[in-house]
C-alpha positions in Angstrom: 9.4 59.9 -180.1 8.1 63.0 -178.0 8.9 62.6 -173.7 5.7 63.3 -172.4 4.9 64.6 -168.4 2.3 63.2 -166.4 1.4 63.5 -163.1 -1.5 62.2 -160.8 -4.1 64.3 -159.5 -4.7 62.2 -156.7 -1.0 61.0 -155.2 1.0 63.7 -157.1 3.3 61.0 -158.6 5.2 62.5 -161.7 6.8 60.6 -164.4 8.2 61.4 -167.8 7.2 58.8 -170.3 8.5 58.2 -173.9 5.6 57.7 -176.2 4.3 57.8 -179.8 2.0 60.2 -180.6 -0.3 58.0 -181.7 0.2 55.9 -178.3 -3.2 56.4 -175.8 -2.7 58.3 -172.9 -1.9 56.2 -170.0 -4.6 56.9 -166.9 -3.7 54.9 -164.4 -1.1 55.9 -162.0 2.0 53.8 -161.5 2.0 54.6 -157.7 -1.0 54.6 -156.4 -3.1 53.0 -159.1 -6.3 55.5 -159.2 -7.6 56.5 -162.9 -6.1 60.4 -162.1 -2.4 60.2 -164.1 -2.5 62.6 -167.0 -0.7 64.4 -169.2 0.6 68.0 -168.0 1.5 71.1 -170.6 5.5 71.6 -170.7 7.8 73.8 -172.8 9.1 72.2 -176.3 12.8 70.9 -176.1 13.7 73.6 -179.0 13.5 77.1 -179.9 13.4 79.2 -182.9 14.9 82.5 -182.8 16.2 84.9 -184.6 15.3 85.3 -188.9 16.5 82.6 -191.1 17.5 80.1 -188.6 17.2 77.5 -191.5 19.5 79.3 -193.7 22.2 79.5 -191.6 22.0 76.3 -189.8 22.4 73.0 -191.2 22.3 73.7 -194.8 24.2 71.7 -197.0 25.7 72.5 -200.4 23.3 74.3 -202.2 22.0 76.7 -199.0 21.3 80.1 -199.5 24.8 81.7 -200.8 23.4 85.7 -200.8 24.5 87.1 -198.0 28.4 85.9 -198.1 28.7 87.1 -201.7 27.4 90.4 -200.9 30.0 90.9 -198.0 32.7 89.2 -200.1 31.8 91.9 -202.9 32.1 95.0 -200.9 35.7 93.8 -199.6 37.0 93.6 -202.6 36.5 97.9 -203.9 39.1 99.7 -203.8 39.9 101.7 -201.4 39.8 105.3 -203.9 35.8 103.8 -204.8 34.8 104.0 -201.2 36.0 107.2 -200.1 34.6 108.8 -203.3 31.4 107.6 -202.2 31.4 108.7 -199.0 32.1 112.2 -199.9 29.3 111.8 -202.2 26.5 114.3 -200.3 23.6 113.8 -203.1 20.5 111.9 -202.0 18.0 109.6 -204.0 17.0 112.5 -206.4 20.2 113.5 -207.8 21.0 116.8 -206.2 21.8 118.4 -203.0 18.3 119.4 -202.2 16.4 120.9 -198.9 13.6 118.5 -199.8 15.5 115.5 -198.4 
């Protein structure tokens, strides 16, 4: 169930109040009593950040595996493979070219 804010516009009482959603707004004031208590915008209690947050966080068994294997993979050349690649100065078209 969602905590809610509310504050009179008449006494300025404030009050966090655990509702439903599909609870009615409560209008009366607790303090004073006058029809003014409503309910007042406030940041959500989560965030989202970053890409893939529901990839990486609680995922069970069958969660997305990609990323690990590829890291796993790369370890696992020899040493010999990488450094021939690296001298490697060719670009996408095959050839040491001025066009790239």
């Amino acid at each position: 169930m969602p905590i809610y804010a509310y504050k009179c516009e008449s006494c300025g009482h404030a009050k966090d109040v655990l509702q439903k959603i599909s609870d009615a707004p409560l209008t009366d004031c607790p303090a004073c009593g006058a029809p003014k208590f409503s309910k007042q915008l406030s940041a959500p209690g989560f965030q989202l950040k970053g890409s893939g947050w529901y990839a990486t966080d609680f995922k069970g068994g069958g969660g997305v595996t990609g990323a690990p294997a590829a890291a796993t993979a790369g370890a696992a050349e020899p040493a010999a493979a990488t450094a021939a690649a690296a001298a490697d100065t060719t670009v996408g078209c095959g050839a040491s070219c001025a066009c790239h």
